[in-house]
C-alpha positions as CSV (number, residue, x, y, z in Angstrom):
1,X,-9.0,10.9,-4.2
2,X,-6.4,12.4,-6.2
3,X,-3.0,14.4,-5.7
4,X,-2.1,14.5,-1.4
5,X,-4.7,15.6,0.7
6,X,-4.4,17.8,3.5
7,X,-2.5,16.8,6.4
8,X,-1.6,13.7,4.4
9,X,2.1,13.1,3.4
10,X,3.2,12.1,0.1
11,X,4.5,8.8,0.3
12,X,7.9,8.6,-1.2
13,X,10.9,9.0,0.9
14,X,14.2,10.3,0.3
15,X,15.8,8.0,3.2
16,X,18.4,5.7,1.5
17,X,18.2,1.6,2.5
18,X,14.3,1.6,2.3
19,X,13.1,-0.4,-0.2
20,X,10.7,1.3,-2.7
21,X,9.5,-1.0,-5.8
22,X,7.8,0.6,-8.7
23,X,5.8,-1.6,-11.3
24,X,3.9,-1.0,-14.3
25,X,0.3,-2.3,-13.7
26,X,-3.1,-2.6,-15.6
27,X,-6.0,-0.5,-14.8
28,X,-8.9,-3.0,-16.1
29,X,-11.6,-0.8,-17.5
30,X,-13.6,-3.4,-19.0
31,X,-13.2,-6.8,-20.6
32,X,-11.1,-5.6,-23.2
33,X,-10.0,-2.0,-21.9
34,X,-6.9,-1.4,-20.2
35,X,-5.0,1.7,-19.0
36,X,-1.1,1.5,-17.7
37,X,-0.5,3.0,-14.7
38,X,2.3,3.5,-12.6
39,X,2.6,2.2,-9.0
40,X,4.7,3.1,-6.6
41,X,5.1,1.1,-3.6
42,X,7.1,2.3,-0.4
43,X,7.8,1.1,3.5
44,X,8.5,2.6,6.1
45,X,9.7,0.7,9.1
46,X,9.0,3.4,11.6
47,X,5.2,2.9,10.2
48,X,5.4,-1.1,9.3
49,X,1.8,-2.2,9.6
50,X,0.8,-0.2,6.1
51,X,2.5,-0.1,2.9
52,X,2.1,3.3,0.6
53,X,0.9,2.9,-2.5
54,X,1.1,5.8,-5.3
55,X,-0.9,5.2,-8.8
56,X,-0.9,7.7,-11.5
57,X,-0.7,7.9,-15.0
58,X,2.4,9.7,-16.9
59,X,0.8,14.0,-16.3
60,X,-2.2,12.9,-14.8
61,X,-3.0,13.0,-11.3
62,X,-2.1,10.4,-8.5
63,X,-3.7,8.6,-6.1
64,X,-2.5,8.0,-2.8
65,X,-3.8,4.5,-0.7
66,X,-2.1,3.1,2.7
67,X,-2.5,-1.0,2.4
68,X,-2.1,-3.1,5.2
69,X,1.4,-4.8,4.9
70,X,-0.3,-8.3,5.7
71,X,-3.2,-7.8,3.6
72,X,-1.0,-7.6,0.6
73,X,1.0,-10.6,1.2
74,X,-2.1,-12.6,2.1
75,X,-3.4,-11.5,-0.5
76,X,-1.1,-12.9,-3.0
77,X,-1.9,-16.6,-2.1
78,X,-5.6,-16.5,-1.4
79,X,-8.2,-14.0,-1.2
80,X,-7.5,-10.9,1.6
81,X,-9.7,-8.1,2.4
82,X,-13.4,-7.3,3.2
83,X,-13.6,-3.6,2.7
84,X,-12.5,-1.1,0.8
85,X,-8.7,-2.9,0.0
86,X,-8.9,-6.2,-1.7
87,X,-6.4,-8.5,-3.0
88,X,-6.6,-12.2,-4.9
89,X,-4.2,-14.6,-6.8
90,X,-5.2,-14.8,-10.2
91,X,-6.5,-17.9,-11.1
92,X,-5.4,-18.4,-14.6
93,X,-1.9,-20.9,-14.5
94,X,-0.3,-19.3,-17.2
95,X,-0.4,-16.0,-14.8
96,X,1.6,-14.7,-12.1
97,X,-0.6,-12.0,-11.4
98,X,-2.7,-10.2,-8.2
99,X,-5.6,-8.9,-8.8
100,X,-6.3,-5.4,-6.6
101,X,-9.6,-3.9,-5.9
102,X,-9.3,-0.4,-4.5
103,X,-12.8,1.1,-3.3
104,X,-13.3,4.9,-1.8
105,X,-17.1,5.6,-1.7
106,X,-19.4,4.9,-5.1
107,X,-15.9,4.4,-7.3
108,X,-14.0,1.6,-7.5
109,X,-10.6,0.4,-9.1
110,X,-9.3,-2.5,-10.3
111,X,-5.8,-3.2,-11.1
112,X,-3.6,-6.3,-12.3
113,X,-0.2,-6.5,-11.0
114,X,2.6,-8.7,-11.4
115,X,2.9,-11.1,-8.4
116,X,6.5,-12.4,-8.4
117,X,8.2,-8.8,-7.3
118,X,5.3,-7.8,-5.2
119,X,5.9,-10.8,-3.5
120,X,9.6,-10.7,-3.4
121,X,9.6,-6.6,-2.5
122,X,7.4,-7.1,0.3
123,X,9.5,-10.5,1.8
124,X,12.1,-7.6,1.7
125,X,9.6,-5.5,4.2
126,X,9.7,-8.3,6.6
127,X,13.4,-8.7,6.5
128,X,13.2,-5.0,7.9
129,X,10.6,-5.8,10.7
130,X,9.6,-9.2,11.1
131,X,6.0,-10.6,11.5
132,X,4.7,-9.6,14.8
133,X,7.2,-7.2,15.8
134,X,5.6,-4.0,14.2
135,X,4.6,-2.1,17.4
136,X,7.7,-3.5,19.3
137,X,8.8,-0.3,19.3
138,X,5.9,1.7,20.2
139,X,5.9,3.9,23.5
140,X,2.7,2.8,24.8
141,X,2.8,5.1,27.9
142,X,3.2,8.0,25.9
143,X,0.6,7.2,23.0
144,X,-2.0,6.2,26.0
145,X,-0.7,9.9,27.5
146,X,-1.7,11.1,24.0
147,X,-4.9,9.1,23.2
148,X,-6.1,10.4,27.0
149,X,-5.2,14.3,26.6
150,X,-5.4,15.3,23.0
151,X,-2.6,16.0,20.7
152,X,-0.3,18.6,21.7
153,X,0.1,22.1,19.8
154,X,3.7,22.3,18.2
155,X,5.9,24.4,20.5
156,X,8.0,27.4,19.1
């Protein structure tokens, strides 16, 4: 899954105040192979249940992955996620790292990143929208109008 797929927008915003936090992270290849890759991490509040999440590697392609917001703070204290998104505190003491497991069909990716501004960047998030407020702002009547008729062609 690499570069934006159709219909998909890129994640990075040009709206000023939103936090974005970019890291340097380890690909982990094998036990002793490692690849840097830069990640790129952006919220929206307007969308607050996911995060963004870019990865790509300085001319190479990027990858593109939507995290649930929750599921990566979880998953910085204890193991989060079941499916294809999974996150877990490393275990070693002398490390303040998450590991991130990032599965789309028969490939898989695993990534360590550096806990502390994760965890600090995403307590930012929920300075923005607070726990259990993220569809506060939802028009339910018009998304069940939507869900019950279709989506509506663009008018002219």
């Amino acid at each position: 899954m690499s570069g934006h797929p159709p219909g998909v927008p890129a994640c990075r915003t040009a709206r000023p105040g939103l936090p974005q936090l970019t890291l340097d992270v380890e690909r982990v290849l094998g036990v002793r192979d490692r690849r840097r890759v830069r990640a790129a991490f952006d919220f929206a509040p307007e969308a607050p249940l996911t995060v963004c999440a870019e990865f790509g590697v300085e001319g190479g392609p990027r990858v593109v992955w939507r995290i649930g917001r929750d599921l990566l703070r979880q998953g910085l204290r204890t193991r989060s996620g079941t499916g294809d998104v999974q996150i877990w505190p490393s275990r070693e003491e002398n490390r303040a790292t998450a590991w991130l497991q990032l599965a789309s069909g028969d490939m898989a990716a695993l990534f360590e990143l550096p806990a502390p501004p994760l965890a600090e960047w995403l307590e930012h998030t929920y300075q923005l929208v607070p726990a259990g407020q993220e569809l506060s702002e939802v028009d339910w009547a018009a998304t069940t109008a939507e869900l019950l008729t279709g989506p509506r062609a663009p008018s002219d």
